[in-house]
MIRONU-190315 format. One record per atom (N, C-alpha, C): x, y, z. Coordinates in Angstrom, 2 decimals. Example, Ala and Ser with C-alpha at 12.3 -4.5 7.8 and 13.67 -1.06 7.14 Angstrom:
% residues 2
13.19  -5.69  7.80;
12.30  -4.50  7.80;
13.20  -3.30  7.80;
12.85  -2.25  7.08;
13.67  -1.06  7.14;
12.90  0.03  7.87;
This chain:
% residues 269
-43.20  17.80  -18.88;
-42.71  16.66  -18.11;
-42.49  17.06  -16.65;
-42.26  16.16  -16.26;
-42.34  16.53  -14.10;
-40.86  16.81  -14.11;
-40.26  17.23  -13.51;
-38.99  18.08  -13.39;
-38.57  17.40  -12.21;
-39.70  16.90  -11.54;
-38.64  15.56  -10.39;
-38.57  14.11  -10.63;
-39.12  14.14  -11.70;
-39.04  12.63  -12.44;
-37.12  12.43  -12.54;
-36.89  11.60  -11.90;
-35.46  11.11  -12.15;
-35.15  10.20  -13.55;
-34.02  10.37  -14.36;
-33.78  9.74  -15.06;
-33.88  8.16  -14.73;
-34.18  7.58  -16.27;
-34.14  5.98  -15.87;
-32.96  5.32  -15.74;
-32.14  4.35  -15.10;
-30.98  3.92  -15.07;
-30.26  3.70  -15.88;
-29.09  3.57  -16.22;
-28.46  2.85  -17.40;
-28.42  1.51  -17.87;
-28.95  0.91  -18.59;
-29.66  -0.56  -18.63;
-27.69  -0.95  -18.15;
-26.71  -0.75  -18.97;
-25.26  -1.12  -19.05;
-25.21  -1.52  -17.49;
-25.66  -0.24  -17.00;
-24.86  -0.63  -15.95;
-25.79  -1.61  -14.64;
-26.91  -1.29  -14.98;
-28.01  -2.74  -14.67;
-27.26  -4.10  -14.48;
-27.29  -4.13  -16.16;
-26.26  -5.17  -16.23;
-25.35  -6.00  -15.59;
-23.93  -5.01  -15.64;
-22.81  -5.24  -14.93;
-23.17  -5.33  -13.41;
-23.96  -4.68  -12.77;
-24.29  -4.56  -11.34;
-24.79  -6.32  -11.59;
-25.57  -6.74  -12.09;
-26.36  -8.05  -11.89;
-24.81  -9.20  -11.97;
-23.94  -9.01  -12.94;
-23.70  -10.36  -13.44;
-22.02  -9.75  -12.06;
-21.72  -8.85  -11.55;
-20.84  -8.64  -10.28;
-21.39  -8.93  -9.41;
-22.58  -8.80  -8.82;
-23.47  -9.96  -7.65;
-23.21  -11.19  -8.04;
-23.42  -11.67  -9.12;
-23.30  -12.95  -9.37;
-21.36  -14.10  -9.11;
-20.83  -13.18  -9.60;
-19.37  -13.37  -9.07;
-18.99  -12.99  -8.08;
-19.59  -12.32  -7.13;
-19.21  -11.97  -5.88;
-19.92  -13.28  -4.40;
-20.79  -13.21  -5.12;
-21.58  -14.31  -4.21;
-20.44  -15.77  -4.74;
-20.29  -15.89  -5.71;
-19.07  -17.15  -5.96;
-18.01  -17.18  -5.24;
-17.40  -15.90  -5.19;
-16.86  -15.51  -3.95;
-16.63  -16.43  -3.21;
-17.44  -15.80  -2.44;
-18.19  -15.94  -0.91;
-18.54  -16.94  -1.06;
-18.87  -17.92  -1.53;
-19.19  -19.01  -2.11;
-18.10  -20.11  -1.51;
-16.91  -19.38  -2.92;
-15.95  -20.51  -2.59;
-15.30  -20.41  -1.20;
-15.15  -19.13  -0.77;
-14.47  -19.04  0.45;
-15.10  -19.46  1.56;
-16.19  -20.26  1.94;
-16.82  -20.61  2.46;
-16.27  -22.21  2.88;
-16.88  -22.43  0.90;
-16.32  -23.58  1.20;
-15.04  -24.49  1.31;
-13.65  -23.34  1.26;
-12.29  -23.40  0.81;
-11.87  -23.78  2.91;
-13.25  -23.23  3.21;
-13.03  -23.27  4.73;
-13.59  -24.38  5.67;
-14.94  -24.70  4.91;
-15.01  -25.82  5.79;
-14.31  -27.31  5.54;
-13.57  -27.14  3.93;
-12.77  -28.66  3.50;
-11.25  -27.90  3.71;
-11.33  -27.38  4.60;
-9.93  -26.90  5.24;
-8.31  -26.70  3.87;
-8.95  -26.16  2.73;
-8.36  -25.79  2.06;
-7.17  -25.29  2.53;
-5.62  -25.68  2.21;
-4.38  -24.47  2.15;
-4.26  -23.92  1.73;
-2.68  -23.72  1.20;
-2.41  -22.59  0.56;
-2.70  -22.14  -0.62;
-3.32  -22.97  -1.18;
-3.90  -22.49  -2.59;
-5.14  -21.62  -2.44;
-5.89  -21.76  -1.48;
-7.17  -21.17  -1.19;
-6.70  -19.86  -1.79;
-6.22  -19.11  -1.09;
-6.42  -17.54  -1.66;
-5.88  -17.71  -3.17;
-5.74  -18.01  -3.91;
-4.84  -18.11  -5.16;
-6.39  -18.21  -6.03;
-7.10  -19.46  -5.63;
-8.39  -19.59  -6.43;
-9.45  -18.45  -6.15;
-9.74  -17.95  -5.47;
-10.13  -16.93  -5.00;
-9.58  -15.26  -5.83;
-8.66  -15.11  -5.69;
-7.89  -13.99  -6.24;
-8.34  -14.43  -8.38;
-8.14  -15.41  -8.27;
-8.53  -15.59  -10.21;
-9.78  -15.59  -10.38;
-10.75  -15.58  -9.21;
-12.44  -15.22  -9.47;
-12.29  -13.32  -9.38;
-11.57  -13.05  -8.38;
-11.67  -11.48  -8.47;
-10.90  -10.71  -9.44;
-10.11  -10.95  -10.12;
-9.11  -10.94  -11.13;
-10.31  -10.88  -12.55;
-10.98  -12.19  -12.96;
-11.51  -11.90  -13.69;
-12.86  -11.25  -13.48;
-13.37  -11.03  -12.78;
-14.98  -10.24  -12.31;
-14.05  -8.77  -12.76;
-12.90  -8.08  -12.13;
-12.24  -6.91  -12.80;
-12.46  -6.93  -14.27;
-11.73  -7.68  -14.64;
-11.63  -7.70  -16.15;
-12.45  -7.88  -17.33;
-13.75  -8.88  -16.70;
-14.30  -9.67  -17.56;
-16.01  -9.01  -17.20;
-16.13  -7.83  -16.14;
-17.44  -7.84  -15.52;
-17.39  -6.32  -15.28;
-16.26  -5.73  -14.47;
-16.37  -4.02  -14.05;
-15.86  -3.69  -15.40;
-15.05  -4.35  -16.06;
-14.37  -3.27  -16.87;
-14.19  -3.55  -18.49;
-15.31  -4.42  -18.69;
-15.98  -5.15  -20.03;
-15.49  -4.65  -21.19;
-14.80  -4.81  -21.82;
-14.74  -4.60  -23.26;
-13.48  -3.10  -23.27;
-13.03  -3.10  -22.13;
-12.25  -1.64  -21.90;
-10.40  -2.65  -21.81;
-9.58  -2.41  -22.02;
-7.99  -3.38  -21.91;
-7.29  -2.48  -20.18;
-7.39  -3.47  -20.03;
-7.05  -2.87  -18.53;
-5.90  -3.89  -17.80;
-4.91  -3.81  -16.91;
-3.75  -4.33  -16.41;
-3.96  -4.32  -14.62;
-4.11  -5.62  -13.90;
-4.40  -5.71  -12.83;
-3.88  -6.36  -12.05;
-2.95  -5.44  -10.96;
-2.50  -6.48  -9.82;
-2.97  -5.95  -8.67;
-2.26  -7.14  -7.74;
-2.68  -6.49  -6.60;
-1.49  -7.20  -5.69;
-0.67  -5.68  -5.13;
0.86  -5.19  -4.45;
0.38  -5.38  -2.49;
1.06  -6.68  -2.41;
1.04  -6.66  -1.17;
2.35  -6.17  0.04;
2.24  -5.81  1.11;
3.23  -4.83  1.63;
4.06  -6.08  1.85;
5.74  -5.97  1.67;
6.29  -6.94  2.59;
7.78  -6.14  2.78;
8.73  -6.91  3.48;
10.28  -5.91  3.42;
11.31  -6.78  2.70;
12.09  -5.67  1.87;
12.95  -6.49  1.21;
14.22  -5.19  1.50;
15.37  -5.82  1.93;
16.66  -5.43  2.03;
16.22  -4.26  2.90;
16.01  -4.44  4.17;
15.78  -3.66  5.30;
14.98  -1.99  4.53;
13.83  -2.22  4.07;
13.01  -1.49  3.70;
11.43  -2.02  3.18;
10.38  -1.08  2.99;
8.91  -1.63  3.12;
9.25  -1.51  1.05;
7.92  -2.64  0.58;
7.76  -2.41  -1.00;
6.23  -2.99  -1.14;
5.72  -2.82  -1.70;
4.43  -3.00  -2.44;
4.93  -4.57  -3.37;
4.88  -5.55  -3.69;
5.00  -6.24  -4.29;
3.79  -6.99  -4.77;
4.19  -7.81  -6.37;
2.37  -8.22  -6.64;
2.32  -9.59  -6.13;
1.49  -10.26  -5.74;
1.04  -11.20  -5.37;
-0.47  -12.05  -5.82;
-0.37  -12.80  -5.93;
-1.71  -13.90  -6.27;
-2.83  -13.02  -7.58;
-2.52  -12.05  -8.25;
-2.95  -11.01  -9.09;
-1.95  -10.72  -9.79;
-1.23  -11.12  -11.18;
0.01  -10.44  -11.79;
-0.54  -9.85  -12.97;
0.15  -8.49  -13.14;
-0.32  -8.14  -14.41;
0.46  -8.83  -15.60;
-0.39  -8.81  -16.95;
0.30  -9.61  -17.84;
1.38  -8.24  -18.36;
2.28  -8.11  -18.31;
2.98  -7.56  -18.44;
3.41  -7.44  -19.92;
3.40  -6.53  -20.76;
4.07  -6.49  -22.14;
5.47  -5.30  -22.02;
6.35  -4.51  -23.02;
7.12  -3.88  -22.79;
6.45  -2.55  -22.42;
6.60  -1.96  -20.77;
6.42  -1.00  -21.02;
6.96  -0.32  -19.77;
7.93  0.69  -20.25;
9.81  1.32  -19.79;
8.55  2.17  -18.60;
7.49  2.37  -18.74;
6.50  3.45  -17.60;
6.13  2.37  -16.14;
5.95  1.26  -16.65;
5.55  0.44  -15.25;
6.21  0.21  -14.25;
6.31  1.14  -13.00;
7.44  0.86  -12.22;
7.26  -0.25  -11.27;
7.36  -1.42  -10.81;
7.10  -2.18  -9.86;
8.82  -2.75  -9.03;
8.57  -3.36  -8.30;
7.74  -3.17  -7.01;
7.51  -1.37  -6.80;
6.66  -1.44  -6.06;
6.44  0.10  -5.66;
6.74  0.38  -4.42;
7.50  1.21  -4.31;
8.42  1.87  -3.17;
7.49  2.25  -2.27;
7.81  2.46  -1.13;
6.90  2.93  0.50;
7.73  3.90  0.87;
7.99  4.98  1.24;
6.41  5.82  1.15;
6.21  6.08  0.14;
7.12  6.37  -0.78;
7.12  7.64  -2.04;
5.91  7.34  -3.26;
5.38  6.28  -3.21;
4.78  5.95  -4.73;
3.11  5.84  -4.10;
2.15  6.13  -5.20;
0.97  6.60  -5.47;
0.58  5.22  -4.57;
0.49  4.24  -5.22;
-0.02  2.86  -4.19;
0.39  3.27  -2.59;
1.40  3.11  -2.71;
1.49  3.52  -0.98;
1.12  4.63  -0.26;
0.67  5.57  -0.74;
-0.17  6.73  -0.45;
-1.80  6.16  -0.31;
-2.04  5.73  -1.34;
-3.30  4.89  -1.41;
-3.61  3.98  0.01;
-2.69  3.00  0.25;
-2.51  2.46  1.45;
-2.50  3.10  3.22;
-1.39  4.20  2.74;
-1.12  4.69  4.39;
-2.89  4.96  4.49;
-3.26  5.87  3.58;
-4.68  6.70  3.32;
-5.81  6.11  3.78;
-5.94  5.07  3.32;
-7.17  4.23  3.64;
-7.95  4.45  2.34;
-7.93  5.10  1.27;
-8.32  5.72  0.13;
-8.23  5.44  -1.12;
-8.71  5.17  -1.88;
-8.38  5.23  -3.77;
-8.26  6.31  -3.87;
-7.04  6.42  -4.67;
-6.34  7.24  -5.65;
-6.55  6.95  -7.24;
-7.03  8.27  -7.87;
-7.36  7.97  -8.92;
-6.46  8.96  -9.95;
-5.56  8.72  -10.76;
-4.91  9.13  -11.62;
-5.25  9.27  -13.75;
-5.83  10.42  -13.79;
-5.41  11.86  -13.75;
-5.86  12.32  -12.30;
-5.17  13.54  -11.22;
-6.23  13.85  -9.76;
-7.14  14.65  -9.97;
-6.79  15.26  -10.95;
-7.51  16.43  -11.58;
-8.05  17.42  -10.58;
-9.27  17.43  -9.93;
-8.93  18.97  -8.57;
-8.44  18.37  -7.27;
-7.80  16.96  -7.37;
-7.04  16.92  -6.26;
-5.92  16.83  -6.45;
-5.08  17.33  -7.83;
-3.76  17.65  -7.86;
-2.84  18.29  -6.27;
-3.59  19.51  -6.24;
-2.89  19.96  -5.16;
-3.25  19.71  -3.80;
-4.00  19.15  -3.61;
-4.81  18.59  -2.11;
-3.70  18.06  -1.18;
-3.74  18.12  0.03;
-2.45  18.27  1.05;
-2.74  16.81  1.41;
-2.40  16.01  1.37;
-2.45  14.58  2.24;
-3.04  14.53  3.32;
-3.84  13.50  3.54;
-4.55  13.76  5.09;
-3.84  13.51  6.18;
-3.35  14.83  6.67;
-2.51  15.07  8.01;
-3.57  14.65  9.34;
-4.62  14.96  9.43;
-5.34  14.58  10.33;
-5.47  12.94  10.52;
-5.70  12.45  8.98;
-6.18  11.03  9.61;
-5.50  10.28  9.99;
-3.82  10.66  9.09;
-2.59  9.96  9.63;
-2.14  10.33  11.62;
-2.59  11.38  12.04;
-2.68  11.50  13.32;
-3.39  10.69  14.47;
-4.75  10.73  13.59;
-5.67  10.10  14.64;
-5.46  8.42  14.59;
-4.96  8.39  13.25;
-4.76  6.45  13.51;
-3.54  5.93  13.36;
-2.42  7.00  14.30;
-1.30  6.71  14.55;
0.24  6.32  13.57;
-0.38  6.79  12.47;
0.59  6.21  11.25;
1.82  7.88  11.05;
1.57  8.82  11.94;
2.47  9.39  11.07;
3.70  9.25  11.52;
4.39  8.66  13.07;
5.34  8.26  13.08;
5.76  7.01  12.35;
5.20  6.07  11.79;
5.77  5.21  11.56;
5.81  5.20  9.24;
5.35  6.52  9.08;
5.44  7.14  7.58;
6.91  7.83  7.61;
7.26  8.47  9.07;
8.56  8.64  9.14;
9.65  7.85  9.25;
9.39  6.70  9.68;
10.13  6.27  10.19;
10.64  4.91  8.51;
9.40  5.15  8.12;
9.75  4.83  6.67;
10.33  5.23  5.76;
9.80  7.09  5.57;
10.91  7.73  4.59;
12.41  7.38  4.99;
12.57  7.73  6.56;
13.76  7.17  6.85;
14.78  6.31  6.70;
14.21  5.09  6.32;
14.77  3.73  5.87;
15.26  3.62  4.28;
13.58  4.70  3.30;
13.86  4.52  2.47;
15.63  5.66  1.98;
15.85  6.54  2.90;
16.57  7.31  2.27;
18.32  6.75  2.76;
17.96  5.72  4.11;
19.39  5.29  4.50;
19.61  4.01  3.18;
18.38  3.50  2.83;
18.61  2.56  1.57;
18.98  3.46  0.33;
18.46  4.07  0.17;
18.66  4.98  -1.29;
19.28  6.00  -0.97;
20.90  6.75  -0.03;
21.15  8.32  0.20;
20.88  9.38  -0.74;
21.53  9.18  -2.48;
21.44  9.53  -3.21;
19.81  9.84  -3.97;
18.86  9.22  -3.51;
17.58  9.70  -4.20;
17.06  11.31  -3.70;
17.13  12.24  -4.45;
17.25  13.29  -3.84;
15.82  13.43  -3.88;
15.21  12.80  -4.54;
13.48  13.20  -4.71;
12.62  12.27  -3.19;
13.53  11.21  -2.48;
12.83  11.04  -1.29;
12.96  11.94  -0.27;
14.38  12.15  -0.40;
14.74  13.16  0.40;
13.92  14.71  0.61;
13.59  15.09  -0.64;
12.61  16.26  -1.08;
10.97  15.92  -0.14;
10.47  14.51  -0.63;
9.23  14.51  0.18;
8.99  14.06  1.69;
10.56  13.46  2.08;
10.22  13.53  3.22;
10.66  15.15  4.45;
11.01  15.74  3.28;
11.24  17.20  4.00;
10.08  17.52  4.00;
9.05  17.41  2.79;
8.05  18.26  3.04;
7.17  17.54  4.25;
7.04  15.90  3.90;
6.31  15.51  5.06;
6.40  15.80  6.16;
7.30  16.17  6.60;
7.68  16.22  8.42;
7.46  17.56  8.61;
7.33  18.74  7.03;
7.20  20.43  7.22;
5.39  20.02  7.20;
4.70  19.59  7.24;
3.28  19.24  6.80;
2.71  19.95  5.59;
3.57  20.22  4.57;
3.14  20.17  3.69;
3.11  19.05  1.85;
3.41  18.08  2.40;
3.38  17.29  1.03;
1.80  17.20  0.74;
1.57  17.58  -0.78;
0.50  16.73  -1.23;
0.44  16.09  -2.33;
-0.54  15.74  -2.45;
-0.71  14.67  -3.97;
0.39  14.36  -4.93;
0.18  15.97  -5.83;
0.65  16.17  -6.62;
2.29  15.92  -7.07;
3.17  15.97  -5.45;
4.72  15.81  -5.04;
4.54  14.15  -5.18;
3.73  13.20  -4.71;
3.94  11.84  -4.80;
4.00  11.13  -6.47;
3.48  12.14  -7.37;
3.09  11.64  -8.78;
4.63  11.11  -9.15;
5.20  9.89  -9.47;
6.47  9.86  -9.71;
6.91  10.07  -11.23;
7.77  11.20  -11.39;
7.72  11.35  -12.95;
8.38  10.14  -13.93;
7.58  9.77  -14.96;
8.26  8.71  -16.01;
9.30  8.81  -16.33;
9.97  7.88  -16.59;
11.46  8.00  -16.75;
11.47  8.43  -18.26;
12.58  9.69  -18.79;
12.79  10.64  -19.77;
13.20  9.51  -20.46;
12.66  10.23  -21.69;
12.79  9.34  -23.09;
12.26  7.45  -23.48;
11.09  7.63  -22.74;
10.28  6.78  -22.97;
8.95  7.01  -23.61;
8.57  5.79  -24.70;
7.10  6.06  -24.98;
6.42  6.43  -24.36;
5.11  6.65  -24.90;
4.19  6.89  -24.12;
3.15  5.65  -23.64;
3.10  5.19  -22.29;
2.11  4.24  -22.41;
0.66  4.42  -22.55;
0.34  3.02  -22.90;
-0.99  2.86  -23.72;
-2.07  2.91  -22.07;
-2.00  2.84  -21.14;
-2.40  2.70  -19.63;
-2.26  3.97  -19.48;
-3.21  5.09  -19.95;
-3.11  6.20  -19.16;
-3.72  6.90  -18.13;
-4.44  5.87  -17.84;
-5.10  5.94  -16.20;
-5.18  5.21  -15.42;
-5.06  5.39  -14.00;
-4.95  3.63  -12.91;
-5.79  4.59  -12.00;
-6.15  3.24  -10.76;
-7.06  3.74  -9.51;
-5.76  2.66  -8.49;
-5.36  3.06  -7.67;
-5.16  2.37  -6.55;
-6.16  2.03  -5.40;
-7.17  1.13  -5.17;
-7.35  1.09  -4.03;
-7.00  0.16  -3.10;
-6.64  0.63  -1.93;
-6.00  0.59  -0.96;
-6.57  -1.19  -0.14;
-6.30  -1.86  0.50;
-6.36  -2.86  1.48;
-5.99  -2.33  2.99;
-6.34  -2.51  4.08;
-8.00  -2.19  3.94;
-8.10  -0.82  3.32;
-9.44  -0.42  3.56;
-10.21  0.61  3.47;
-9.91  1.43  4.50;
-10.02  2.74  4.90;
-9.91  3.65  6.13;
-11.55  3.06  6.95;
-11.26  3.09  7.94;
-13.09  3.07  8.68;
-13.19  4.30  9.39;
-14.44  4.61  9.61;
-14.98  5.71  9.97;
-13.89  6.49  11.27;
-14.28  7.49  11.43;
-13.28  8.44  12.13;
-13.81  8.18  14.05;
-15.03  7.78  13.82;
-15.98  7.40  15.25;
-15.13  5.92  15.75;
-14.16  5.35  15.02;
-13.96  4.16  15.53;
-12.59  4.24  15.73;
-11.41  3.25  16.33;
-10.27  3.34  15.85;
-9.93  3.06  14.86;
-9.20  3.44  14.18;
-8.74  3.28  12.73;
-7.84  1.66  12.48;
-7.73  1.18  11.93;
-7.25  -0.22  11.95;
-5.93  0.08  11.65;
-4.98  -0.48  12.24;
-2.98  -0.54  11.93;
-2.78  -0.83  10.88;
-2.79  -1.99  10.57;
-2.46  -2.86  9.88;
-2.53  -2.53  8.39;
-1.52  -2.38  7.57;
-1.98  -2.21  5.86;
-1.62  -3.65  5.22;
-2.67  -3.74  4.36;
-2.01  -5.30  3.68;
-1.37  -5.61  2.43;
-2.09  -4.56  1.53;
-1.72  -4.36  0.37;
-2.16  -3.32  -0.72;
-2.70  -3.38  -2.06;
-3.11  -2.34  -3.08;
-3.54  -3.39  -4.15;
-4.80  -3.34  -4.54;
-5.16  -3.45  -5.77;
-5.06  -2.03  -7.00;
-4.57  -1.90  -7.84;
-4.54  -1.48  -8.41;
-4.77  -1.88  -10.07;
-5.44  -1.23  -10.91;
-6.05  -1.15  -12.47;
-6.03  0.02  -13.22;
-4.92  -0.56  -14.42;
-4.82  0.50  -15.22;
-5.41  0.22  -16.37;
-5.53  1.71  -17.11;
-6.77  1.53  -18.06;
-6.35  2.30  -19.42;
-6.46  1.06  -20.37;
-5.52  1.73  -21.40;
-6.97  2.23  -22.25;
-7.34  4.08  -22.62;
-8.20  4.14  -23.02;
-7.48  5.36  -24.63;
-8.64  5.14  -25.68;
-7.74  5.59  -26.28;
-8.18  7.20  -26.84;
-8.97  7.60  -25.78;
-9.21  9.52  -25.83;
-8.25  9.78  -25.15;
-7.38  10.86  -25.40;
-6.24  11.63  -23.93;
-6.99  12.42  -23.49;
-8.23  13.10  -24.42;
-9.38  13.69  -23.51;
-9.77  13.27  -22.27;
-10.01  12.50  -22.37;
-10.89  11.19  -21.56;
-10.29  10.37  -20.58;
-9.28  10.82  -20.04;
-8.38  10.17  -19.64;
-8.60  9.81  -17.67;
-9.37  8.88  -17.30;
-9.43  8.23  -15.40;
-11.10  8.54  -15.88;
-11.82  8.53  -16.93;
-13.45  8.41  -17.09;
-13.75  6.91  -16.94;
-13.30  6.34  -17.09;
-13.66  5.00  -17.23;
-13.74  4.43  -15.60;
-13.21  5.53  -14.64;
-13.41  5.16  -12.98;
-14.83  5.81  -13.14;
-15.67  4.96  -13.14;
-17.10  5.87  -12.78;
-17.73  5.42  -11.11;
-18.42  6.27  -11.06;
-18.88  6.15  -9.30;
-18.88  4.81  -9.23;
-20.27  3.48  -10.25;
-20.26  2.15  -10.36;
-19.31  1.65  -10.10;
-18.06  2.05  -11.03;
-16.69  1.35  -10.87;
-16.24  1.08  -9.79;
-15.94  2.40  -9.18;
-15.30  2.88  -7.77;
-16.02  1.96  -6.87;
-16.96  1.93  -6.61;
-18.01  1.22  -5.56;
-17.69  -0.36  -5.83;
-17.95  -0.93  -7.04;
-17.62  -2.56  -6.73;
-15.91  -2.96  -6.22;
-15.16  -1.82  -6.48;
-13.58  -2.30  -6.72;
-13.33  -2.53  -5.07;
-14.09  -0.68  -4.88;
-14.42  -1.15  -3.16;
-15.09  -2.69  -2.55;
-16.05  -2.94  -3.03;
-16.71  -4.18  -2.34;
-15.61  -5.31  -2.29;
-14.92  -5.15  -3.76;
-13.78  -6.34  -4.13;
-12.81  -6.21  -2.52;
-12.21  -4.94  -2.18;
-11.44  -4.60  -1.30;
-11.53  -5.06  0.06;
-12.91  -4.51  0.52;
-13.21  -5.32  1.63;
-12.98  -7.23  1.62;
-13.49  -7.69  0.39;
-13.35  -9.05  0.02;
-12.21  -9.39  0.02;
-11.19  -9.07  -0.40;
-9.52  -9.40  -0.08;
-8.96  -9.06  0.68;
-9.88  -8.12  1.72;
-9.50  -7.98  2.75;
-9.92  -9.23  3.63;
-10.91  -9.62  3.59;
-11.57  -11.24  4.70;
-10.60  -12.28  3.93;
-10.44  -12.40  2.65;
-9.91  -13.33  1.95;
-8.62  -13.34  2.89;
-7.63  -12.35  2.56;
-6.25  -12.72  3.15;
-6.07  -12.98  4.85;
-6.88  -12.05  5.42;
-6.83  -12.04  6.87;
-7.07  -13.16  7.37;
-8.21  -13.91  7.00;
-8.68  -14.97  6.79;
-7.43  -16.37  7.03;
-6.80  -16.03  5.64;
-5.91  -17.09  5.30;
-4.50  -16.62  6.51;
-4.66  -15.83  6.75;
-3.52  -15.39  7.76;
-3.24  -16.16  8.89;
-5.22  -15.76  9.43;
-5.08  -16.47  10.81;
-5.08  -18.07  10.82;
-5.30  -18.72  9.56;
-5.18  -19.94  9.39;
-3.64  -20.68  8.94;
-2.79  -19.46  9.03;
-1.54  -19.80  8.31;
-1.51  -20.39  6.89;
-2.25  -19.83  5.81;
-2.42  -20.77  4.67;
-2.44  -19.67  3.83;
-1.30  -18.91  3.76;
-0.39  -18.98  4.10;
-0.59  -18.08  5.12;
0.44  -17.59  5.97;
1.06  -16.54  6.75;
1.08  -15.12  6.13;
0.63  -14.28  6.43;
1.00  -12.94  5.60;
2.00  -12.21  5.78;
2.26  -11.95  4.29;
3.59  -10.75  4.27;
3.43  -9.78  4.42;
2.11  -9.19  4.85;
2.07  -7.61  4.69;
2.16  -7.28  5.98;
2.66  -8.54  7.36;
2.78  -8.30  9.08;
3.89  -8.13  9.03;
4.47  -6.65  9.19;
5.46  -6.47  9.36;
5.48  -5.11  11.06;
5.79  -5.56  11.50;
6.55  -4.87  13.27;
6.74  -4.04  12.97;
5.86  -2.85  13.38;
6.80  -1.49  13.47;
5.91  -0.74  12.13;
5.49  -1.00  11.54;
4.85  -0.32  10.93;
3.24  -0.56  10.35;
């Protein structure tokens, strides 16, 4: 046989690639037309339940998976991840921490980052946070200026206190943000999630964009512990991205139209 003959594709994922064009262009579709019949505030809402199920019903077929998506806003003079227009269906489970705290929690790392985070990190357990990119696109004073808030809100959390020592020593990475489950709880059935981030980071040749809006995030209840963040495959990763950019025009969108106003404009950070 020819030894540069490339394997043939995976018909599966043929598939799924065809019928996620097909919901993505609906999309784009509706948001089109949510715009020229001057749709309100519901617009993003119908929109968010086409991307909601294309997750569920198209990337992640036949797999039980839990999906929101945590937009930034402030509550009691501090930043939080909260879910919005995406709720997960929630059953009992003592591991799901929400809202998700700023800075300290995996989503908001995901966010400052510009990056998906994918949990197990496996060789990026120990990987140092990107000190550079938070430099060049101006976020690392205002990551301080967050731990800050979070620790005059919380004095007693000694574990913010811990990472924002290391942050300001430049050494926090990954592995310090993992927040440990609270002792003497099951084990949940979700033993892998991806955060990706709203926006996306853009290239290092450009300015980096301010503004964070929110986190989609999907957890994935699979039932190998072997096997555990396989089900993020490159395919995966790549449409969740395309989704990202898409809720990214979606909300900005609805921003500048006031329909609604966004919560994730917050001054100062």
């Amino acid at each position: 046989s020819d030894p540069l003959q490339t394997s043939q594709p995976d018909p599966g994922t043929a598939v799924m690639r065809e019928k996620f064009d097909q919901q993505l262009r609906a999309v784009l579709r509706t948001l089109a037309e949510d715009q020229d019949a001057d749709v309100k505030a519901e617009s993003p809402q119908r929109l968010m339940d086409i991307i909601k199920d294309t997750i569920k019903e198209v990337i992640f077929a036949g797999i039980e998976t839990r999906v929101g998506l945590s937009l930034k806003e402030m509550e009691d003079g501090r930043i939080v991840l909260r879910n919005k227009y995406i709720d997960p269906v929630l059953q009992y489970d003592a591991q799901y921490i929400h809202p998700f705290a700023y800075p300290e929690t995996v989503a908001a790392w995901a966010l400052i980052q510009g990056e998906p985070i994918i949990y197990p990190l496996r060789d990026q357990a120990d990987k140092p946070i990107d000190y550079d990119w938070l430099n060049v696109s101006g976020k690392t004073e205002a990551v301080r200026r967050a731990f800050a808030a979070a620790i005059q809100r919380k004095p007693g959390d000694l574990r913010v206190r811990e990472l924002s020592a290391k942050f300001n020593a430049g050494t926090l990475r990954m592995s310090d943000i993992f927040q440990p489950w609270p002792g003497g709880v099951p084990p949940t059935r979700f033993g892998s999630f991806i955060s990706m981030p709203i926006p996306l980071r853009t290239s290092a040749a450009f300015k980096p964009r301010q503004s964070e809006i929110g986190v989609l995030t999907v957890d994935v209840a699979e039932t190998d512990p072997n096997k555990l963040g396989e089900a993020f495959t490159k395919e995966r990763i790549d449409m969740l991205r395309t989704l990202s950019y898409v809720i990214d025009v979606i909300l900005t969108t609805a921003h500048a139209a006031r329909r609604p106003r966004g919560t994730w404009q917050i001054q100062g950070f």
